[in-house]
C-alpha positions in Angstrom: 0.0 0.0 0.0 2.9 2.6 1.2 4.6 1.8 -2.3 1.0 2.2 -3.9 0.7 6.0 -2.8 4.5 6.5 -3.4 4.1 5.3 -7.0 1.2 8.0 -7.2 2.5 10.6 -5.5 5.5 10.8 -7.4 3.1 10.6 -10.7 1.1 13.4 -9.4 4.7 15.4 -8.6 5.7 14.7 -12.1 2.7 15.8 -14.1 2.7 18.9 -12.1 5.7 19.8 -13.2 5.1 18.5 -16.5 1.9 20.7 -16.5 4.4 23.7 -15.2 7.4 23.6 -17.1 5.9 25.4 -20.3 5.0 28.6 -18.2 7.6 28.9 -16.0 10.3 28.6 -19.1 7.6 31.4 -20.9 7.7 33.6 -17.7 8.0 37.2 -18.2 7.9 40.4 -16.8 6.4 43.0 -18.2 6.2 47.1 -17.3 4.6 50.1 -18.7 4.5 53.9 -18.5 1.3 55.2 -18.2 -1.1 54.9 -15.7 -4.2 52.2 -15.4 -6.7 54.4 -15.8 -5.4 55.4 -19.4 -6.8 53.2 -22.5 -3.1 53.1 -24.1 -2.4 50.8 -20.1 -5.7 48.9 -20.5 -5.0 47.4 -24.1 -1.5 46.6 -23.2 -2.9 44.4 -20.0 -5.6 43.3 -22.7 -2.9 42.0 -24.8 -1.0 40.5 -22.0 -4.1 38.9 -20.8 -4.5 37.0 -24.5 -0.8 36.2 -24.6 -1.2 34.5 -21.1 -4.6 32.7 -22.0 -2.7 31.2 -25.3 -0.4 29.8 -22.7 2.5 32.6 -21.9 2.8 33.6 -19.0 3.6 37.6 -18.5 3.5 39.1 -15.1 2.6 42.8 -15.3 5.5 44.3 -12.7 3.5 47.5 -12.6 3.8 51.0 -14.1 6.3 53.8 -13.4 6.1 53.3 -9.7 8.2 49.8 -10.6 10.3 51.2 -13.2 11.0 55.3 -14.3 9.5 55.7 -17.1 11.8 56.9 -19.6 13.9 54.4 -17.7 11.4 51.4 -19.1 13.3 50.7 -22.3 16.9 50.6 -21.2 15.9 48.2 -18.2 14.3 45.7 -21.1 17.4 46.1 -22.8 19.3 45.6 -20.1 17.5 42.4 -18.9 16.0 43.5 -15.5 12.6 43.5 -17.2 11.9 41.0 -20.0 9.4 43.6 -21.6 7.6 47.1 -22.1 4.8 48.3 -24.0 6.4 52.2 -25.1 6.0 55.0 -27.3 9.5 54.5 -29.8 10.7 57.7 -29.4 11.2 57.0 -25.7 14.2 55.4 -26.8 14.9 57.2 -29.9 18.2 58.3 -28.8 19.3 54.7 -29.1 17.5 53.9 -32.4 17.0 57.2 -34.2 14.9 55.2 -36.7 12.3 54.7 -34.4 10.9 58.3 -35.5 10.1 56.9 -39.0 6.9 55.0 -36.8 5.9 58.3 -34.9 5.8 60.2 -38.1 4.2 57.2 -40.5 1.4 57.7 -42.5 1.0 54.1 -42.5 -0.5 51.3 -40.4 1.3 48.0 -38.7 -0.5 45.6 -41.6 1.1 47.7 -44.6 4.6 47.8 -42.9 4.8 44.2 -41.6 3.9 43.6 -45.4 6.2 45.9 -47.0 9.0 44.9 -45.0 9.5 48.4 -42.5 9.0 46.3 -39.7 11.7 43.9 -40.5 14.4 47.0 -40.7 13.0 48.3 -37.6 13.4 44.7 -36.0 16.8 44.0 -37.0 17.9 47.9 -35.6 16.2 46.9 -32.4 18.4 43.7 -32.0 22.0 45.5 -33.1 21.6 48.4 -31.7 20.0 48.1 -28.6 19.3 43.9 -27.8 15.7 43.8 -27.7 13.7 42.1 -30.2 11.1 44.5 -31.4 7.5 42.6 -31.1 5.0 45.4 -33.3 3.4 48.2 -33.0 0.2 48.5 -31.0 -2.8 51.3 -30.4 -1.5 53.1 -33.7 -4.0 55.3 -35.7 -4.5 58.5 -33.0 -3.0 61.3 -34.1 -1.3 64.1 -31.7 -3.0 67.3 -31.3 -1.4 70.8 -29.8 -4.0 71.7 -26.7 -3.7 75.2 -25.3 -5.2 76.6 -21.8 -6.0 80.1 -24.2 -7.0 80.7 -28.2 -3.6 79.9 -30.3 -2.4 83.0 -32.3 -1.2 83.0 -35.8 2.0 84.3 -37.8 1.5 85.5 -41.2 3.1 82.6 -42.6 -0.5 80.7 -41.2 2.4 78.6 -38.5 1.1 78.9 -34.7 2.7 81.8 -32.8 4.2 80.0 -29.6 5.3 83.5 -28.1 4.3 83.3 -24.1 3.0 80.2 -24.7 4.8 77.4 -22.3 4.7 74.4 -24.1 5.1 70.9 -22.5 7.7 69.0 -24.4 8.3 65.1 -24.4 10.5 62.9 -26.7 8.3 62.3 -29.3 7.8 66.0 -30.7 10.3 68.3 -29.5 12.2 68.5 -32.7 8.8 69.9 -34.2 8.0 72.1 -31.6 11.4 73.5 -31.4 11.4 74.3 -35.3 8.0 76.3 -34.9 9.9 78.4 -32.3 8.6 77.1 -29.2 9.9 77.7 -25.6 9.6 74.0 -24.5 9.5 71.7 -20.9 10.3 68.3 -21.2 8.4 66.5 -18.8 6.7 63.1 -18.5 2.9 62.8 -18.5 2.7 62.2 -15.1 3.9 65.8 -14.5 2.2 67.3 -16.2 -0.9 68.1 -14.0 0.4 69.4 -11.6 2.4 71.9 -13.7 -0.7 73.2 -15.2 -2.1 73.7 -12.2 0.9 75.8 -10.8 1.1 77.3 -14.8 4.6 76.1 -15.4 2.9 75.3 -18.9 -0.2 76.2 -20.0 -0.2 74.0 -23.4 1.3 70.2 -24.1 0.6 68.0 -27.0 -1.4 64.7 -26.5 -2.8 62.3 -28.8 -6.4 62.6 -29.9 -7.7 60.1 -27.1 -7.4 60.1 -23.3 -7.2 63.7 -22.3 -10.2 63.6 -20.5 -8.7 60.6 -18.8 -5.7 62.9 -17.6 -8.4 65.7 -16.7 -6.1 67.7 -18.7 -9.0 69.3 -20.3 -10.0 71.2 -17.4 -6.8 73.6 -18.0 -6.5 73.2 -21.7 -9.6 74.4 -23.7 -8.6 75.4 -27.0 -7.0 72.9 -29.8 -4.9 73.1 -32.7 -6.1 71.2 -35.7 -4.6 69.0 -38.1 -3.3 65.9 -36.2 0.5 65.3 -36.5 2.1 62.3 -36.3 0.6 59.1 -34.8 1.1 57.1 -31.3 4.0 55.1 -31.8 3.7 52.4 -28.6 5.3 48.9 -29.3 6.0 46.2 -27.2 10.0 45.3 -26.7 11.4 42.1 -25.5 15.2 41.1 -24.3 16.8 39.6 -26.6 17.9 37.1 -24.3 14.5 36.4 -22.9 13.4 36.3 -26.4 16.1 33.8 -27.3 15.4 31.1 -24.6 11.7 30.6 -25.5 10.8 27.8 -27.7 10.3 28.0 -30.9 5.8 27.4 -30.0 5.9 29.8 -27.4 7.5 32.5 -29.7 5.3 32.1 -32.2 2.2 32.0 -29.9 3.8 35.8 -28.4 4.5 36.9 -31.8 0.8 35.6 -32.8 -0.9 37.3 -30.3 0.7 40.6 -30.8 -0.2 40.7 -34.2 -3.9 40.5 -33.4 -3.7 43.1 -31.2 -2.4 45.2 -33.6 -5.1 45.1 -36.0 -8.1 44.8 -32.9 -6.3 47.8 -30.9 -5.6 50.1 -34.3 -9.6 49.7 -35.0 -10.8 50.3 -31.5 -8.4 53.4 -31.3 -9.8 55.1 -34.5 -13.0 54.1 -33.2 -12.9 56.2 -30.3 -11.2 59.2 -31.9 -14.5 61.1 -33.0 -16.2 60.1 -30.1 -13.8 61.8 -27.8 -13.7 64.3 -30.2 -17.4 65.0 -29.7 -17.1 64.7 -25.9 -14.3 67.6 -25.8 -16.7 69.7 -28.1 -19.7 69.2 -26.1 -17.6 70.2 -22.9 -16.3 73.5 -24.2 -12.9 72.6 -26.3 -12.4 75.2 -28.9 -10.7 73.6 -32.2 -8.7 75.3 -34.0 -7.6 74.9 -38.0 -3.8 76.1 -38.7 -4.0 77.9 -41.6 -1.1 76.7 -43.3 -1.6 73.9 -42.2 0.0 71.7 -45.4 3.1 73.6 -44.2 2.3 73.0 -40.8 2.5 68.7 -41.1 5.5 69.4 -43.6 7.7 70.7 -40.8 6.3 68.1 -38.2 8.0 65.5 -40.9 10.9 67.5 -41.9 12.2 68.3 -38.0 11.7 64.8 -37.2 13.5 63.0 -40.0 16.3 66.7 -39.4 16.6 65.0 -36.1 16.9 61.3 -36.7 19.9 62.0 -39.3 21.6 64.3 -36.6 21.6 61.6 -34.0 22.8 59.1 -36.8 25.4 61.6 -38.0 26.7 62.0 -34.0 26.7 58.1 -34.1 28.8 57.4 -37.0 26.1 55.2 -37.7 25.0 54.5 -41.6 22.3 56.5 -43.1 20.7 53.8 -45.7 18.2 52.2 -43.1 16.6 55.8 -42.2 16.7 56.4 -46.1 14.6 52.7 -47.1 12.0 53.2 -43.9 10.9 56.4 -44.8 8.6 55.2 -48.0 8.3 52.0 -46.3 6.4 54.1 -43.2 5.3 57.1 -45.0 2.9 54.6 -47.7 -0.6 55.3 -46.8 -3.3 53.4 -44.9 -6.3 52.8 -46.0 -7.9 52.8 -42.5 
């Protein structure tokens, strides 16, 4: 009897490891930037929660309370975190390129077909050891928001003068060309610096400034969109190199599908918000050279990647092959 219930507890020790083994060599940590309330943090825990499901096991470490977040990227590189769902240009300074997603025209399904990705894969693993997963939440556009009514040059560009504009990664280089007096802060700042008027403007995308209560200071906006949101989700490429073959593809599988669901949930809710902002008060404003207007939000950006490359000693031809690879239109 005594070897009976040995014989079976040792099965019932084996298959539970058996039944373990796939998620604890899958394990992974994940962080990210922004806080929960914020829809760009619920869809990365959405995807994390279909990666898991499929068998994948990521443990969400937290937000910028775990890790800084501009600090988010080089601790994935690094290997304290295995992974991060962040804007590109958070890291930019490592991989100039990553501007080319910011400023696309484009949509993950056309560059994952046309080969953009790829380049922007293969930069991610030289230059900075992380394997670059895709790009989620694209479509939103960024909009300038202003606490009073934007003034004009003759040109038709926005007159920043007085204006203290709230600066982050992503669009300084634009801002600066249009002659702005800039603060670079993170969004986590920036709330309490409107309410003490360190700034009284800051660009945002066209989603989830009502989430930020941002809107309460800033009641006038400047109209066209610029640019897109840029988050993607990095893994080491350590971490990334020690999973099976399966559970790669499953993680690569899953990420894909959130691409296209979160890219069509985020246009969905950018006239609605739109709307919402209207209805409570929020004054939009059209630049009026506003062709001109998108033309320098390009130009400084792509002024800026080649500087950084130039400082780098770092070739120019990837920067030169993404730029029609992310600039090709979307159709949605």
């Amino acid at each position: 009897m005594r070897i009976q219930l040995s014989l079976m507890a040792a099965f019932a020790a084996g298959m539970t490891a058996f039944s373990a083994a796939p998620s604890a060599q899958a394990k992974l940590s994940l962080v990210h930037p922004f806080p929960d309330f914020l829809v760009y943090t619920k869809s990365c825990k959405a995807m994390v929660a279909a990666i898991n499901a499929a068998g994948v096991g990521v443990d969400i470490k937290g937000g910028s309370e775990a890790v800084k977040m501009f600090q988010q990227p080089g601790a994935v590189s690094k290997g304290s975190v295995d992974m991060v769902c962040t804007p590109a240009a958070f890291y930019a300074q490592a991989i100039p390129e990553n501007e080319a997603i910011a400023t696309s025209t484009s949509s993950p399904a056309i560059v994952r077909k046309n080969g953009g990705m790829a380049i922007i894969d293969q930069l991610h693993q030289k230059y900075f050891k992380v394997k670059y997963l895709g790009w989620i939440d694209s479509g939103p556009g960024f909009h300038i928001y202003m606490q009073d009514a934007p003034k004009f040059k003759k040109t038709g560009l926005p007159d920043f003068a007085g204006v203290k504009l709230r600066d982050n990664p992503i669009y300084g280089a634009f801002f600066r060309a249009l002659g702005a007096t800039t603060h670079n802060m993170s969004s986590s700042a920036v709330y309490s610096a409107l309410e003490k008027g360190i700034v009284n403007a800051s660009a945002w995308t066209s989603i989830g400034l009502m989430g930020l209560k941002w809107d309460k200071f800033l009641r006038h906006r400047l109209d066209p969109k610029f640019y897109q949101t840029d988050i993607g989700l990095i893994m080491n490429l350590k971490s990334w190199n020690k999973m099976t073959a399966k559970a790669q593809g499953i993680l690569q599988s899953k990420v894909i599908a959130h691409e296209n669901s979160s890219r069509a949930a985020r246009l969905s809710e950018v006239d609605k918000e739109r709307k919402q902002l209207v209805d409570g008060g929020m004054k939009l404003h059209n630049v009026p050279a506003a062709s001109e207007y998108l033309k320098t939000a390009i130009e400084s950006a792509y002024k800026r990647m080649e500087e950084r490359l130039t400082k780098r000693n770092r070739p120019l031809d990837s920067m030169q092959k993404l730029r029609p690879l992310y600039q090709q239109a979307a159709t949605n």
